[in-house]
C-alpha positions as CSV (number, residue, x, y, z in Angstrom):
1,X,0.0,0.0,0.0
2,X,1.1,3.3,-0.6
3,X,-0.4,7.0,0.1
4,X,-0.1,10.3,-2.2
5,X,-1.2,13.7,-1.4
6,X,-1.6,16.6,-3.2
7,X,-2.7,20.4,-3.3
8,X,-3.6,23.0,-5.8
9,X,-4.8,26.3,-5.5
10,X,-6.2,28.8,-8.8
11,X,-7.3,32.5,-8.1
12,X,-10.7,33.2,-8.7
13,X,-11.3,35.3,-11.8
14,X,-14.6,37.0,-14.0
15,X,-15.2,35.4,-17.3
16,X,-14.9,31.6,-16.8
17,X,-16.7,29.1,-15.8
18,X,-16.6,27.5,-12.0
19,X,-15.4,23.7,-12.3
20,X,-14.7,21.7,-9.3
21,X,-14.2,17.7,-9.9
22,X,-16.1,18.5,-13.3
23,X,-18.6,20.3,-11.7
24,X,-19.7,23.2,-13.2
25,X,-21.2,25.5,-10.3
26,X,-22.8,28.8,-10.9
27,X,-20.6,31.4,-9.7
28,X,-19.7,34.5,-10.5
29,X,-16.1,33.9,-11.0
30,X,-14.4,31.0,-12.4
31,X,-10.6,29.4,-11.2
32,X,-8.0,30.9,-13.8
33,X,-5.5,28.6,-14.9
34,X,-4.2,26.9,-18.0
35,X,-6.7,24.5,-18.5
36,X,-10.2,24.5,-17.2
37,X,-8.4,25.1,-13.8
38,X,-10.4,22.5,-12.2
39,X,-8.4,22.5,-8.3
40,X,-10.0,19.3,-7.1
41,X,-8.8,17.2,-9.9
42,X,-5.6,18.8,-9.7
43,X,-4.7,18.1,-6.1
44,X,-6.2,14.4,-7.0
45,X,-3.9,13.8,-10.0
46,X,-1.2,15.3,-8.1
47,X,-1.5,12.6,-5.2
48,X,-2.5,10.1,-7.4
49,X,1.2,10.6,-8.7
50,X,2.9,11.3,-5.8
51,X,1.3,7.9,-4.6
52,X,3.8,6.4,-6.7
53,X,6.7,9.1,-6.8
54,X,6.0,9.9,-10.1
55,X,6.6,13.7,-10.5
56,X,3.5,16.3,-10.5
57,X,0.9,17.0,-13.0
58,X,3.3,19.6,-14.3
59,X,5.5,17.3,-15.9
60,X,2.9,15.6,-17.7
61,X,0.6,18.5,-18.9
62,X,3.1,21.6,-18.4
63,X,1.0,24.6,-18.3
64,X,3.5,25.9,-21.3
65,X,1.5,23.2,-23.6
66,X,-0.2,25.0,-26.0
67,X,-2.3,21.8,-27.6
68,X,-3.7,21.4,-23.9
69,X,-5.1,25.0,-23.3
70,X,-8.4,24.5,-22.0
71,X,-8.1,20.6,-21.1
72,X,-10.7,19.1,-18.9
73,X,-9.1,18.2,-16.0
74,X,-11.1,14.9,-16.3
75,X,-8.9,13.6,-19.3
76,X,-5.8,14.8,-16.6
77,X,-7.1,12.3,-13.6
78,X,-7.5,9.6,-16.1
79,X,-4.1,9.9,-17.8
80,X,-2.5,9.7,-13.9
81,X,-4.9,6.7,-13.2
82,X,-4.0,4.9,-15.9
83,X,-0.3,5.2,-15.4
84,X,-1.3,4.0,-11.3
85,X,-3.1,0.5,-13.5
86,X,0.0,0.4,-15.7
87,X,2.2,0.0,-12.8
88,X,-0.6,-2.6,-11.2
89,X,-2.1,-0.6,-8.2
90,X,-5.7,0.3,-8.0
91,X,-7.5,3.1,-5.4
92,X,-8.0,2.2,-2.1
93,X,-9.7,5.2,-1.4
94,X,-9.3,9.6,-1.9
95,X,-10.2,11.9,0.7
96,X,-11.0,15.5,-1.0
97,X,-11.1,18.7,0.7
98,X,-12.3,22.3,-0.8
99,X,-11.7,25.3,0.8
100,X,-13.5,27.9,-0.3
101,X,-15.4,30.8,1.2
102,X,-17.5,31.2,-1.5
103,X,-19.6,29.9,-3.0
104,X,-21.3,27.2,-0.9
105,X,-20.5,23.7,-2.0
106,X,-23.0,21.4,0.2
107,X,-25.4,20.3,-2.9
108,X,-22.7,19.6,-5.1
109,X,-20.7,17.3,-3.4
110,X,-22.3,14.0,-4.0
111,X,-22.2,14.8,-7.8
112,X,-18.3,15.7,-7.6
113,X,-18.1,12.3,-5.7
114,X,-19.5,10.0,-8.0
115,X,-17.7,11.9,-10.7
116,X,-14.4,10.9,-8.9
117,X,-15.7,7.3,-8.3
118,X,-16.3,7.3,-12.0
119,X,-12.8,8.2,-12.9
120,X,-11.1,6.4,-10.4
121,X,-13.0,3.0,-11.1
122,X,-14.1,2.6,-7.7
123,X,-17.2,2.7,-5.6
124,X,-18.7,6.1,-4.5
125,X,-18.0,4.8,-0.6
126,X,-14.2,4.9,-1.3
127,X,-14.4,8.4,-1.8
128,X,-14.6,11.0,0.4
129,X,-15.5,15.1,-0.8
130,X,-15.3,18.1,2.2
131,X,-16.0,21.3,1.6
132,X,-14.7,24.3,3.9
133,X,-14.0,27.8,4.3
134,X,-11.1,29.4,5.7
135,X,-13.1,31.4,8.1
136,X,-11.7,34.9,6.1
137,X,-8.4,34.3,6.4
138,X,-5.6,34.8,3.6
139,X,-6.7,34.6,-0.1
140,X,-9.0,32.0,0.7
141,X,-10.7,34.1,3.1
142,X,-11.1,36.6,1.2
143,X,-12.7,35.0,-1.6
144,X,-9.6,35.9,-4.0
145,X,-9.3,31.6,-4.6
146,X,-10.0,28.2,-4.5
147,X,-8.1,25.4,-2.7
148,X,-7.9,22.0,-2.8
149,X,-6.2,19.2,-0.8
150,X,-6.2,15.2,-1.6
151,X,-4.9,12.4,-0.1
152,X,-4.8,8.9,-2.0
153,X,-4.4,5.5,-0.5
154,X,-3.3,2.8,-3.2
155,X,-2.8,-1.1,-3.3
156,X,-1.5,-3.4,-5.7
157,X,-4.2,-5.5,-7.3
């Protein structure tokens, strides 16, 4: 068995879309980044990876990729499973948390779950989705971004 984690964070920004672990949310502001800046799959792709030492997300799909501009973050949590099945370890379980102050998450969350569950080809019960706010402090706080932490726990099949 073997355990990754993993972190991103994306200021928040007017003129794009809100997508956390492909769920778009109506929002006023979007997360800026590369691709579709999606900071849930992120952090899970990142521990995912790390699970296994094998670099971060950024050396796979460097945000200096032109031909990925605008990726789903979806095709990005595949491509690091799929190296996790090459290698002949499966998902034990994710654990997931947002931090955000804004907007409120609560009714999304089972969604973003079995969107994970999905990806990960696992059951919805071995994933885990929190959402929190950062009671005002720093950038979080102050509604300026989105965080998101994940921790992975992997086996060999």
């Amino acid at each position: 068995m073997r355990i990754g984690y993993g972190e991103d964070i994306h200021a928040l920004k007017s003129d794009r879309k809100l997508i956390l672990a492909g769920v778009h949310i109506p929002y006023e502001f979007g997360l800026d980044g590369h691709s579709d800046a999606d900071v849930v799959y992120h952090a899970l792709s990142d521990a995912l990876l790390g699970s296994l030492a094998l670099g971060d997300i950024g050396k796979y799909f460097p945000p200096t990729d032109e031909s990925i501009a605008g990726i789903s973050s979806g095709i990005i949590v595949s491509s690091c499973y799929k190296m996790l099945q090459e290698k002949g370890y499966h998902v034990v379980n994710v654990d997931i948390s947002i931090l955000a102050e804004k907007p409120h998450l609560a009714e999304y969350i089972l969604q973003m779950r079995e969107n994970i569950a999905h990806l990960l080809q696992t059951e919805i019960e071995n994933v885990s989705v929190k959402a929190m706010t950062n009671e005002g402090f720093d950038a979080i706080g102050e509604k300026k971004a989105i965080k998101a932490v994940a921790v992975t726990l992997i086996d060999k099949e």
